[in-house]
C-alpha positions as CSV (number, residue, x, y, z in Angstrom):
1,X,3.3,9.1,-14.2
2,X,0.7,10.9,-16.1
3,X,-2.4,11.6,-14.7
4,X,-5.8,10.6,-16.5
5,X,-6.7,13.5,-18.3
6,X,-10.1,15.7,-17.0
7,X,-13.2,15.5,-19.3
8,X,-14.2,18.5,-20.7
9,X,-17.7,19.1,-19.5
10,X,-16.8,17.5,-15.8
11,X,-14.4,19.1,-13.5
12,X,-14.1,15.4,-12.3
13,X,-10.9,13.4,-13.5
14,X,-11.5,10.7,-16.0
15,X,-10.9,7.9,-13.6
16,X,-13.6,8.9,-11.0
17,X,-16.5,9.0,-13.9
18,X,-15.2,5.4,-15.3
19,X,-15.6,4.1,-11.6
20,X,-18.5,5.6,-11.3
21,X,-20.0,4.1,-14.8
22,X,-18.1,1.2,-14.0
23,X,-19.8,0.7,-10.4
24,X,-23.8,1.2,-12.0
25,X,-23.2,-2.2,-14.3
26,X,-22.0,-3.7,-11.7
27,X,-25.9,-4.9,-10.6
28,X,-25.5,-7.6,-7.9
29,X,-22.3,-8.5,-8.1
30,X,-20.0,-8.7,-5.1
31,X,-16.9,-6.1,-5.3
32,X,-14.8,-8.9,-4.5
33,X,-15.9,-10.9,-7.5
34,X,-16.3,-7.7,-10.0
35,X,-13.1,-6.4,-9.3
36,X,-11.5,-9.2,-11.6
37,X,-14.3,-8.6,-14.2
38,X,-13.1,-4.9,-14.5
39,X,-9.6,-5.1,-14.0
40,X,-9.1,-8.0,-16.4
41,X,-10.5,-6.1,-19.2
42,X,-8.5,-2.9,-18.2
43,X,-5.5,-5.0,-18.6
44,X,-6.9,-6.7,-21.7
45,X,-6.6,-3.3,-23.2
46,X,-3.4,-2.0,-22.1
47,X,-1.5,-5.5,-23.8
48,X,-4.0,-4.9,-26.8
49,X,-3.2,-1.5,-27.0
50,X,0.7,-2.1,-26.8
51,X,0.9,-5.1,-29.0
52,X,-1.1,-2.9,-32.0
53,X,1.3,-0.5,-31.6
54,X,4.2,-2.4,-32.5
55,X,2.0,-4.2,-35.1
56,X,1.6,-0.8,-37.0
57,X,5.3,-0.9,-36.8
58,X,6.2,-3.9,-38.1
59,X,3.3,-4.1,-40.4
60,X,4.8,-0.8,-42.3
61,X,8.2,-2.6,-42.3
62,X,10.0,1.3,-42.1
63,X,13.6,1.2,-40.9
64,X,14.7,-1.2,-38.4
65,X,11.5,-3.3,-39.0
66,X,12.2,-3.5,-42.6
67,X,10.8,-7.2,-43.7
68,X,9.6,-8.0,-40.2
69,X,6.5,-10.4,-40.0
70,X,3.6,-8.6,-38.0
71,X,2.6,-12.1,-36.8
72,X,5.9,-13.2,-35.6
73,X,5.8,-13.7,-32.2
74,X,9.3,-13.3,-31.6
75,X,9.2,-9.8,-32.7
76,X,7.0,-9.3,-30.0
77,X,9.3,-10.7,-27.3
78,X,12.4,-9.1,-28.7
79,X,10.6,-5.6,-27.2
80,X,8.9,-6.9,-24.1
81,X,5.7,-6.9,-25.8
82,X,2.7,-9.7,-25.2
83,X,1.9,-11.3,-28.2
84,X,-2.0,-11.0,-28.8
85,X,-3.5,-13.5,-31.2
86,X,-6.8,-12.1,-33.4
87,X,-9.7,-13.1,-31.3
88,X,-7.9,-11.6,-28.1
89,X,-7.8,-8.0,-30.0
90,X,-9.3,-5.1,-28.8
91,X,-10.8,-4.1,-32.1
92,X,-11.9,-7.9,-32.2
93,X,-13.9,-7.8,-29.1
94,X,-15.1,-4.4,-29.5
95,X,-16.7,-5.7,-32.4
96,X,-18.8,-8.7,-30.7
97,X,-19.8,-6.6,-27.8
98,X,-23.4,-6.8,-28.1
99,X,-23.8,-10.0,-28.8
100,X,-25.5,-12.8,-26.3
101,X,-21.8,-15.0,-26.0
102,X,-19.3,-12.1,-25.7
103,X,-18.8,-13.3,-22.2
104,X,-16.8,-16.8,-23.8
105,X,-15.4,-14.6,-26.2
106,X,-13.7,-12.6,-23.3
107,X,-12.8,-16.1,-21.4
108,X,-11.4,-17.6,-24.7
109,X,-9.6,-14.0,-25.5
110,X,-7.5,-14.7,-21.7
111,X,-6.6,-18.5,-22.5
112,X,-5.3,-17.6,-25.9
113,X,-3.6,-14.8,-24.1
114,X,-1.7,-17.5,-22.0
115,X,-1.1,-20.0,-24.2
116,X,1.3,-17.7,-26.5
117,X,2.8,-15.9,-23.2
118,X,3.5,-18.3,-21.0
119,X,4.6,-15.7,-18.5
120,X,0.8,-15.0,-18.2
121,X,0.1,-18.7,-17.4
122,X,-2.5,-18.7,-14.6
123,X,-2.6,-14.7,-14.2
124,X,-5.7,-14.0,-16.0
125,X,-9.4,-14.0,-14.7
126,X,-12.0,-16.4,-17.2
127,X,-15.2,-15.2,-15.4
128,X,-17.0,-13.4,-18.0
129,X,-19.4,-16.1,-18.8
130,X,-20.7,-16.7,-15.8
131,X,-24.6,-16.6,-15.2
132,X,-24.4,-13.4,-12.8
133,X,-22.6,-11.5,-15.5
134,X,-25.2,-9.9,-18.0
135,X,-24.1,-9.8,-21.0
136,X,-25.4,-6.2,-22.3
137,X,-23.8,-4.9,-19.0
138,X,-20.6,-6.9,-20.0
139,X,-20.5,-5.1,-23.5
140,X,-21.1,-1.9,-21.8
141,X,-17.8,-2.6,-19.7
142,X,-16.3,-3.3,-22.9
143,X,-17.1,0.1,-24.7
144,X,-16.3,1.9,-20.9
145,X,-13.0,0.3,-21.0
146,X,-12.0,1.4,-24.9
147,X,-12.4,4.8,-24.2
148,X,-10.4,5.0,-21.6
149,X,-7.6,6.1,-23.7
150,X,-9.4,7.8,-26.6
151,X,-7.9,10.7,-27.8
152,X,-4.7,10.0,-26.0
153,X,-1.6,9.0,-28.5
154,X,-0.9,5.1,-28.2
155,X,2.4,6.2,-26.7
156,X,0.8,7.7,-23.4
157,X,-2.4,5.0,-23.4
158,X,-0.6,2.6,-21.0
159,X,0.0,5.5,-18.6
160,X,-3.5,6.4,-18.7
161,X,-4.7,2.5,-17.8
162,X,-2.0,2.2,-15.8
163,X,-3.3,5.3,-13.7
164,X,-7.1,3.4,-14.0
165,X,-5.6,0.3,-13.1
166,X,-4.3,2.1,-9.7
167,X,-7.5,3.9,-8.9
168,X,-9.7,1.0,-9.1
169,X,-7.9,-1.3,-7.4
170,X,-7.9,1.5,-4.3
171,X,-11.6,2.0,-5.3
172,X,-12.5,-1.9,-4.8
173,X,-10.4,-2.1,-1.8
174,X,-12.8,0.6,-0.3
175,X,-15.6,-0.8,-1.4
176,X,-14.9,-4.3,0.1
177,X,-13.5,-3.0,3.6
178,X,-11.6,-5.3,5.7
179,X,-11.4,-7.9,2.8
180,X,-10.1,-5.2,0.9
181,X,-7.3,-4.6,3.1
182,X,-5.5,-7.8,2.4
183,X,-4.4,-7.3,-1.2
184,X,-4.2,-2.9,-1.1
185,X,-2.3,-1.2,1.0
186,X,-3.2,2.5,1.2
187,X,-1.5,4.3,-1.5
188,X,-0.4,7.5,0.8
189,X,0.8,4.7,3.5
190,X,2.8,3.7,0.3
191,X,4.2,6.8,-1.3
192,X,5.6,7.5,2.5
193,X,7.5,4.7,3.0
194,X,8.9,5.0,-0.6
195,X,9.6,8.7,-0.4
196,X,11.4,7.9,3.1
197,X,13.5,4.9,1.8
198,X,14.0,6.5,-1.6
199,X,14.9,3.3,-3.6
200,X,17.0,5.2,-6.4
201,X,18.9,2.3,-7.5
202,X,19.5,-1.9,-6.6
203,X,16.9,-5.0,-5.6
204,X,13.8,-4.1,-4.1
205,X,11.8,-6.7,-2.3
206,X,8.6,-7.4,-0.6
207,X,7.7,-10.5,0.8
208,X,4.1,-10.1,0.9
209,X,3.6,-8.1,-1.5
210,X,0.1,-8.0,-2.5
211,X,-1.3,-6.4,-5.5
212,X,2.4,-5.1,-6.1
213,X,1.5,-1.3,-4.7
214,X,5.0,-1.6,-3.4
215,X,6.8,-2.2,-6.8
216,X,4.7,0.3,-8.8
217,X,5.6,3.4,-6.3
218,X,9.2,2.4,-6.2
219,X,9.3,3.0,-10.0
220,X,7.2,5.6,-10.0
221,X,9.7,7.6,-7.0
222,X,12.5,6.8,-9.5
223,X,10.3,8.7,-12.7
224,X,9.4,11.2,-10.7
225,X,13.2,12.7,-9.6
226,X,14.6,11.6,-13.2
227,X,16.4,8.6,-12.5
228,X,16.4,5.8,-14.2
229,X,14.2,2.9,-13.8
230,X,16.3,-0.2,-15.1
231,X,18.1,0.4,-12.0
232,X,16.1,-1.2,-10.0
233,X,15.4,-4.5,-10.2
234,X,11.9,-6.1,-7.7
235,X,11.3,-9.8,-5.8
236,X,8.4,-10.4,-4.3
237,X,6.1,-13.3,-2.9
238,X,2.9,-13.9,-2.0
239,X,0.7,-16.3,-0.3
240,X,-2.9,-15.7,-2.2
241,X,-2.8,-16.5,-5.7
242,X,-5.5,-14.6,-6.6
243,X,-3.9,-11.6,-5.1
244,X,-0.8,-12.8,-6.6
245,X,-2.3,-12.3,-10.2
246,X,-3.3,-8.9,-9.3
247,X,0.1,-8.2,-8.9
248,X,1.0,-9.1,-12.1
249,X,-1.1,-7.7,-13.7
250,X,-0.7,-4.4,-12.1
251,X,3.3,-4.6,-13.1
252,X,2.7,-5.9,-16.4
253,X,0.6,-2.9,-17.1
254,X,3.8,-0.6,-16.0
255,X,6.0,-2.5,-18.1
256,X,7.5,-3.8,-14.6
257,X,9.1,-7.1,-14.9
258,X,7.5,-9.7,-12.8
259,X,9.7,-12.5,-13.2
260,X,10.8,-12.7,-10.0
261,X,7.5,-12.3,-8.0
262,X,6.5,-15.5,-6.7
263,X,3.7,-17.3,-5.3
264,X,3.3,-20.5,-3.1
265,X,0.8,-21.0,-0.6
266,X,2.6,-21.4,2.1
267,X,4.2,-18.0,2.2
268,X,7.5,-16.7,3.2
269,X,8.2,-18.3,6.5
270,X,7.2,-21.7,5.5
271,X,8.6,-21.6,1.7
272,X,10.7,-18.3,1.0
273,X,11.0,-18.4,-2.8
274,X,14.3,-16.0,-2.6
275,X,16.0,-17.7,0.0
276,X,19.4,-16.2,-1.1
277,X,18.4,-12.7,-1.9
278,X,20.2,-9.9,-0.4
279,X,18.2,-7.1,-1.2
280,X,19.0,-3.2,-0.7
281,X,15.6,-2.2,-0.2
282,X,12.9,-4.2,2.5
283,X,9.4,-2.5,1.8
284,X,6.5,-3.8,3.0
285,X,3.3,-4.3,5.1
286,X,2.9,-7.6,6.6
287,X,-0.3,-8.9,8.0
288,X,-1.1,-7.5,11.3
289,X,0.0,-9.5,14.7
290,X,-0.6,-12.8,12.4
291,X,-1.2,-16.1,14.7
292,X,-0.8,-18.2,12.2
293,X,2.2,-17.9,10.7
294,X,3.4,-21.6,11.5
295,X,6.0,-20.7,14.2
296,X,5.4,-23.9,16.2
297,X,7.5,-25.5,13.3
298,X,10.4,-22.6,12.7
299,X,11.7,-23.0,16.5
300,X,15.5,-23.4,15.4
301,X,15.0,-21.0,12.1
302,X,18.3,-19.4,11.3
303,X,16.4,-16.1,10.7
304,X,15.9,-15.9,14.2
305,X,19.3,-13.7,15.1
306,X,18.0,-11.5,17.9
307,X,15.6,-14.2,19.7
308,X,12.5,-16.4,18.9
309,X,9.9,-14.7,18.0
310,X,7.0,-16.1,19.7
311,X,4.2,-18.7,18.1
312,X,1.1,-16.6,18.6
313,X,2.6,-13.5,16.7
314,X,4.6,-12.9,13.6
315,X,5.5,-9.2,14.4
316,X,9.3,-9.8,15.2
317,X,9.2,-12.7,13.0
318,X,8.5,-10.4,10.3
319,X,11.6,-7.9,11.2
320,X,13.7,-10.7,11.5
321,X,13.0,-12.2,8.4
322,X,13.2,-8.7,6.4
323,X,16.7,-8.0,8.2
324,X,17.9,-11.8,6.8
325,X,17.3,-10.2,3.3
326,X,19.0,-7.4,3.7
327,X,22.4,-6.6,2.4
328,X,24.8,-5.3,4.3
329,X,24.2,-1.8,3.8
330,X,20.3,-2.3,2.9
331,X,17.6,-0.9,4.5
332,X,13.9,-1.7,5.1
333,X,10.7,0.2,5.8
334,X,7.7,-1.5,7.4
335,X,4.3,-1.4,8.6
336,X,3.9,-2.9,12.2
337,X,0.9,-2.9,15.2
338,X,1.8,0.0,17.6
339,X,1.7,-2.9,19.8
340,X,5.3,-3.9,18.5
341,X,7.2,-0.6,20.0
342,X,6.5,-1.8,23.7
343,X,5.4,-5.0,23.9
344,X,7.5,-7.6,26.2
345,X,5.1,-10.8,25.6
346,X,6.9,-14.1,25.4
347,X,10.2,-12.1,24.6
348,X,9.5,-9.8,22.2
349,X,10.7,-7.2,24.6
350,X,13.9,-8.9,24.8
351,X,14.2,-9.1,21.1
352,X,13.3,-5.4,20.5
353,X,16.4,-4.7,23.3
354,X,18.4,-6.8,20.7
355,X,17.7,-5.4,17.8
356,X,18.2,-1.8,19.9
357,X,21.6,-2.5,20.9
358,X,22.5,-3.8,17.6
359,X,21.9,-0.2,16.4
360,X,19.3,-1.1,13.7
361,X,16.7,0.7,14.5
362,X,16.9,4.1,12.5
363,X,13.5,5.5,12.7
364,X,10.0,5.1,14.6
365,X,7.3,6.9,12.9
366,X,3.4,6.5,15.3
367,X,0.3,6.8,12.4
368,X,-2.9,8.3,12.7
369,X,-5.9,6.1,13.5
370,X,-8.1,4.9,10.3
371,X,-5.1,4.2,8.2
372,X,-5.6,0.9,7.1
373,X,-9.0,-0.6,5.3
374,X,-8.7,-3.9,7.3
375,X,-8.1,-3.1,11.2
376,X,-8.4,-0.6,13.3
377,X,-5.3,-1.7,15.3
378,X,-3.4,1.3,15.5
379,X,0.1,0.9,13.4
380,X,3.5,2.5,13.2
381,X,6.2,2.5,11.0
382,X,9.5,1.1,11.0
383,X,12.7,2.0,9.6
384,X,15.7,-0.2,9.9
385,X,19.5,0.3,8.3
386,X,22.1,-2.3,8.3
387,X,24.7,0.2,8.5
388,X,24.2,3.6,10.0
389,X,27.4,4.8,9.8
390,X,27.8,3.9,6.2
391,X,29.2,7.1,3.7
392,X,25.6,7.6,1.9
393,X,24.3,9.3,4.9
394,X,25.9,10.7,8.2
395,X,27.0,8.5,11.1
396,X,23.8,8.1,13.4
397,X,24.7,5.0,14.7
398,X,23.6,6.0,18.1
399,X,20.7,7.8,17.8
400,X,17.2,6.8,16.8
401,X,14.5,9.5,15.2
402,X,10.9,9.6,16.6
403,X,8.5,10.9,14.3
404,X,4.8,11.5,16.1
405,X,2.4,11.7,12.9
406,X,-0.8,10.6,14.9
407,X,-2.7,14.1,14.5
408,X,-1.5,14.5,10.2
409,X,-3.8,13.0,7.6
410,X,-7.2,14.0,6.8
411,X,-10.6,12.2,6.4
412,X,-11.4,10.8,3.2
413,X,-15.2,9.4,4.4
414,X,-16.1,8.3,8.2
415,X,-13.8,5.2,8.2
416,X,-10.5,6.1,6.5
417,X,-8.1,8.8,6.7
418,X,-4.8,9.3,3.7
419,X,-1.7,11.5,3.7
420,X,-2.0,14.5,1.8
421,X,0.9,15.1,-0.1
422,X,1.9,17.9,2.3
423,X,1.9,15.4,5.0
424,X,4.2,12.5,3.3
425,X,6.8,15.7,2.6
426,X,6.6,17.1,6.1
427,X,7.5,13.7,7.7
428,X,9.8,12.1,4.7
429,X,11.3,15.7,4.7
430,X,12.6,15.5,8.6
431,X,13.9,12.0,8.2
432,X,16.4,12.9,5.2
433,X,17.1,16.0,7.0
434,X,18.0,14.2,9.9
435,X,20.2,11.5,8.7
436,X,22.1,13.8,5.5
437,X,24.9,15.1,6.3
438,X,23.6,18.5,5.2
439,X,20.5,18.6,6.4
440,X,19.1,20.9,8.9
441,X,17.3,18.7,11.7
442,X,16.2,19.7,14.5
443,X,13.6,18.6,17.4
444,X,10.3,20.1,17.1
445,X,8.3,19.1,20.6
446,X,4.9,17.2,19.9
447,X,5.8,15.9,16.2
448,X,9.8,14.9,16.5
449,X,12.9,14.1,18.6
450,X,16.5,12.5,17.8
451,X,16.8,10.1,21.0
452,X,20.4,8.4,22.3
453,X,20.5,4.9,22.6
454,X,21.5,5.8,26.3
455,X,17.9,7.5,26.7
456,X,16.1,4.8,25.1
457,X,17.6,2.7,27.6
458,X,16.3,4.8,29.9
459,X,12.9,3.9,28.9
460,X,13.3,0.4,28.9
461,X,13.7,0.3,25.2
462,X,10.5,1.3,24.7
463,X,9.8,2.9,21.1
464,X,6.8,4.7,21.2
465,X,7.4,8.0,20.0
466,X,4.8,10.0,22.6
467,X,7.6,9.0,24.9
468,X,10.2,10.7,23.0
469,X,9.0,13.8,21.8
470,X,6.7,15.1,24.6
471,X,3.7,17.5,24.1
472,X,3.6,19.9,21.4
473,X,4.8,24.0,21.8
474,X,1.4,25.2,22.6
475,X,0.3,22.3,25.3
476,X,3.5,23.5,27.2
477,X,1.9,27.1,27.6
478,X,-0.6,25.6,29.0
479,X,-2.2,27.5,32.2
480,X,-3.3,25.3,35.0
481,X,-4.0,27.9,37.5
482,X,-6.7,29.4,34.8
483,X,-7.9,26.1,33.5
484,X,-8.5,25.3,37.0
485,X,-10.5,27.8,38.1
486,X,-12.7,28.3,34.9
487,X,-13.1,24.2,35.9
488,X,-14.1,25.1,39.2
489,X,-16.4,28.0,37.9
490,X,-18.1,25.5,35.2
491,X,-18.5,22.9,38.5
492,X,-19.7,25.1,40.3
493,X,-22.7,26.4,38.1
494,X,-23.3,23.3,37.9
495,X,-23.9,22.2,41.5
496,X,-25.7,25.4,41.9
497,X,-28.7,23.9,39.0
498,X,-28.3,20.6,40.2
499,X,-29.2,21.5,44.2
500,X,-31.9,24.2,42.3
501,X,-33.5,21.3,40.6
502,X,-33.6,18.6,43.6
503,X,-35.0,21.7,45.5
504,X,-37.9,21.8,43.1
505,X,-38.6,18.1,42.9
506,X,-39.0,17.6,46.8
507,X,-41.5,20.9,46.7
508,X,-43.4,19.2,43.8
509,X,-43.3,15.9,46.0
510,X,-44.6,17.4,49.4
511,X,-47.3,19.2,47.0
512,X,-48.2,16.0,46.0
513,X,-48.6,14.0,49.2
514,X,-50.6,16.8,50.7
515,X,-53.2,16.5,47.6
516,X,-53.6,12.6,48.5
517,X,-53.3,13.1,52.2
């Protein structure tokens, strides 16, 4: 993926200055609310943008689309192009910008949108005629969002929105906090279970999927080591429909087909909408120890292989239902509570010994606090492989990797902490070396350790990775006999000022009862 071009006279990229434009017409206006107001035009302009492209073509009628009809919507189709009738134009809207109704122009611009692309039905926000929504700032958003590509070649334009679309969705997660949370996950938290999985080729799927952060990383990874991304193919489901058209929208403006990204409202347990998908590739982040998840009424679920999970948490409902999906030499990467690696409530231990012994689990990896926008329960992640001895990778079928990440990451402001891209090669770098057959593995103390099912027996199948890879090089050199006494030295000074300063408050005392006696 391109990145969005820097601006001459700013040493700031393009995105950060349109957020920060964006952010001033915002007024009084809830995140929540304006994130659909911005990213609903952004979008407007990529399928605007695409569909004049191919207009241009047609309309010149040079070559292959000799005698085409620049109208014809079939034309459109034929090169997986949205169809955008005359009042939903860029150009068109660009040109009623200032006026006093351009906020029904927008809303009728998105229903005529749906109505010739039905794959668009219920997708797109109308809420740019609502009262709180000025309409000079609205017409501002409109002239911020048609230069977002100017001066780029129509050819690179989506990249360029696509790359907007990405950092304002991150942005308005941030700015809404814990609400935010629910539809973004973390694009470093992301790019590390992508670049660990490395989804080259087959079905992806994510059953809550969100805004579709997921997808667009998995076809990004494939760009990014030159493969090719038709070979992939992406499910998905989700629960909230408004986060559900977010996701579409997100793909759509990659050129990622979305046909097979579903929503109902009441999610994957209850309703799974690919109930005989067998995908190669699990990725996903589900909600954090969710209580209600409906297990009351999924006692006898045939997902439930290794044990039922229990009714007050979804955690190892959650595995179990990404190991259903699986094919049989598929593998899945997950977000999970830290909770999950040692916790024997209502026979989740029991489970976890299961899923142990059934040599599934491939690799523990423990995060760093202030991951996630919408807890502060710390997480882990979790690798699981259907086949560990299979021919892609070496036979590890009795050892698990422990990966201890807790002290990587840096501080983006007081409340959140990413991945640099150091950090996401370091610990993607020692799980491929580990499980290739060629790779040069080998235990660093404090960070990583490749544990035998015997010793994690031991430790009553407790995944934790502290357990495993004990303290780092320079802890183990640590003195005692020295820290002890400079202890003892400090404590000592100490005592010393304390006994000096009760010494001088009973003299000040006895001075003071003589004076009243």
């Amino acid at each position: 993926m391109a990145k969005a071009k820097k601006n001459n006279n700013s040493e700031e990229p393009i995105e950060k200055q349109l957020w920060k434009a964006a952010d001033k017409l915002r007024k009084n206006i809830d995140a929540a609310e304006y994130k659909h107001i911005i990213l609903g035009l952004i979008f407007l302009k990529y399928i605007s943008d695409a569909f004049e492209e191919l207009f241009d073509k047609l309309k010149k009628g040079e070559g292959e689309y000799a005698g085409a009809d620049p109208e014809d919507k079939d034309e459109y189709k034929a090169e997986n192009v949205f169809f955008v009738p005359e009042i939903a134009r860029w150009s068109y809207l660009q040109s009623k910008a200032k006026l006093p109704e351009i906020g029904k122009e927008v809303d009728h611009a998105m229903d005529a949108i749906e109505k010739d692309n039905p794959s668009l039905r219920d997708v797109l926000p109308k809420v740019y005629a609502r009262g709180n929504l000025d309409p000079t700032n609205l017409g501002g958003l409109i002239d911020l969002v048609g230069n977002i590509a100017l001066g780029d070649a129509k050819a690179r334009s989506a990249d360029v929105l696509g790359h907007v679309f990405e950092y304002f969705l991150g942005e308005f997660a941030l700015a809404e906090g814990k609400k935010g949370g629910q539809f973004y996950t973390p694009r470093s938290v992301v790019e590390l279970l992508v670049e660990m999985l490395e989804p080259y080729k087959g079905r992806v799927f994510d059953p809550c999927c969100g805004s579709g952060g997921m997808f667009v990383q998995s076809e990004k990874f494939i760009a990014d080591h030159q493969g090719r991304v038709n070979d992939i193919s992406i499910y998905g489901q989700e629960s909230n429909q408004t986060t559900w058209r977010l996701a579409k929208m997100n793909l759509a403006i990659r050129g990622i087909d979305s046909s097979q990204v579903k929503w109902n409202n009441e999610g994957s347990f209850l309703n799974d909408s690919h109930k005989d998908l067998k995908a190669d590739y699990v990725i996903a982040n589900p909600p954090f120890n969710d209580s209600d998840w409906s297990g009351d009424f999924l006692r006898k679920d045939g997902r439930w292989k290794y044990g039922t999970p229990p009714i007050g948490n979804a955690n190892y409902a959650w595995i179990q239902h990404f190991l259903y999906h699986l094919s049989p030499s598929g593998q899945t990467g997950f977000v999970l509570a830290k909770g999950a690696l040692t916790s024997k409530t209502s026979g989740e231990g029991e489970i976890r010994k299961e899923l142990i012994e059934a040599r599934l689990v491939d690799c523990i990896v423990n995060l760093p606090a202030k991951l996630f926008l919408n807890t502060q329960i710390p997480a882990s992640l979790w690798f699981l492989s259907r086949n560990k001895a299979n021919g892609k990778f070496r036979n590890r079928t009795d050892e698990i990797l422990f990966i201890d990440a807790r002290n990587m990451g840096h501080l983006i402001n007081r409340r959140t902490r990413e991945f640099s891209a150091e950090d996401i090669a370091t610990i993607a770098g020692t799980y491929h070396n580990w499980r290739n057959p060629d790779g040069d593995y080998e235990d660093v103390k404090g960070f990583c350790n490749s544990a035998s099912i015997e010793r994690v027996r031991e430790l009553d199948y407790v995944l934790t990775p502290g357990r495993y890879v004990g303290l780092a090089v320079e802890d183990d050199d640590f003195d005692f006999n020295d820290r002890f006494s400079k202890l003892k030295a400090q404590f000592g000074e100490q005592l010393k000022e304390e006994v000096r300063l009760n010494k001088l408050i009973l003299e000040n005392l006895g001075k003071i009862e003589m004076k009243n006696g």
